[in-house]
N, C-alpha and C positions, 0 to 999 in steps of 0.2 A: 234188218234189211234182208229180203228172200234174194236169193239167190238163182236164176234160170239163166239154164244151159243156153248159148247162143242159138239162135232159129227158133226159139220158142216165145210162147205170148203168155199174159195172164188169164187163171180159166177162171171162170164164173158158174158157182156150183148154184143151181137153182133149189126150188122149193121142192119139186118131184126127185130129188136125189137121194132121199133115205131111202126109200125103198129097194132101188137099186145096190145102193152102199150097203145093207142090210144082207144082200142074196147076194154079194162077190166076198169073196176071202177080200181083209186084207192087202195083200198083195197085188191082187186084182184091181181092187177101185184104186190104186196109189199108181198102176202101170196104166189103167184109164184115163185117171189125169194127165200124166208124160205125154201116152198119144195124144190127147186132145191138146194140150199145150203146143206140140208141134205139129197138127193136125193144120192144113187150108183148105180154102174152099174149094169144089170142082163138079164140074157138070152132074155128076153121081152124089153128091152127099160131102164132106167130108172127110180128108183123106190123108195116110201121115204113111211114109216109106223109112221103114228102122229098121234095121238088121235085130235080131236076140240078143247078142253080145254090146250093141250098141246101148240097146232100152236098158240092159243087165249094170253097163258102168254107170248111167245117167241116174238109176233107181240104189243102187250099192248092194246089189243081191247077187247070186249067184244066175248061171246064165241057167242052167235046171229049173230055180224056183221060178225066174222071168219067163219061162219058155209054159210053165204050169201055171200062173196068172194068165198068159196070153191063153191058154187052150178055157179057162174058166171062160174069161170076155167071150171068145167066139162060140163055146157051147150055150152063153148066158144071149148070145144073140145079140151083144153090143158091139163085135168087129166081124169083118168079114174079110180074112185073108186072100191076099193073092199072090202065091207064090212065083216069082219070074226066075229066070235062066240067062245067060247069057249064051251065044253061041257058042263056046267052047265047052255048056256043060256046068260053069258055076255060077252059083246062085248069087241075084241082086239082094240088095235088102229089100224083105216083104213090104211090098204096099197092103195099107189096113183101112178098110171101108168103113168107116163109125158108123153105126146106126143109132143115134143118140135125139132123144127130144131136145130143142135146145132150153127148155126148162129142165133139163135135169143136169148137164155139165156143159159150158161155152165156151168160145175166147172173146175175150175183148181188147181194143188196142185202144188206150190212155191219151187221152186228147191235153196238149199242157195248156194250162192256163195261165198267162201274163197278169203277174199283183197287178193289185191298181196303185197308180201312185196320185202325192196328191197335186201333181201338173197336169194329172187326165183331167181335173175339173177347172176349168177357169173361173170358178166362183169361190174357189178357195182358195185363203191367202197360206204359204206355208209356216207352221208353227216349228219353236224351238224347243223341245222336250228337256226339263228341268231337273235332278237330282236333287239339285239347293235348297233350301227356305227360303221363299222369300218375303221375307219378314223384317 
């Protein structure tokens, strides 16, 4: 059973995604995933606000190597940082602009589906399922 951090969805890696996964470290396409796992929609694209230290605990790396995955992504031209401030001077956590085809990483949200049982068909009588012989 996977296990995802609260706020996050299941992503759906498409067909166009080797190529990509091929030209990021590592590190890089596993911190792509995370954002795009907690990534929503938004007038601009796609959009996910993490701090480095945050992405750092979620991924289990250092906040150094998180912080050199995120600089691959944005030189690879699949995020586009935006650094905020608060008025006093310190820093929000970065908003991240994905620039992603959605054939090449997604989310998707899981629709449940109710069994059928056999009182959904009025044309079926219900049966008693056997271990015995009966013989």
């Amino acid at each position: 059973m996977a296990v995802r951090p609260a706020g996050s969805t299941p992503v759906l890696i498409g067909r166009a995604a080797a190529p990509l996964r091929r030209a990021l470290t590592a590190s890089a396409w596993v911190a792509l995933e995370c954002l795009v796992a907690r990534s929503h929609p938004a007038p601009d694209g796609r959009v996910v606000e993490i701090g480095v230290r945050e992405l750092a605990a979620e991924l289990g790396a250092s906040k150094n190597t998180t912080h050199r995955a995120l600089t691959v992504l944005t030189r690879a031209g699949v995020t586009e940082p935006d650094h905020r401030r608060r008025p006093d001077g310190t820093y929000l956590p970065t908003r991240y602009r994905l620039h992603l085809d959605p054939d090449t990483l997604t989310t998707y949200r899981p629709t449940r589906r109710t069994p059928s049982t056999p009182t959904d068909d009025p044309n079926v009588e219900p049966t008693q399922l056997t271990l015995l012989d009966q013989a």
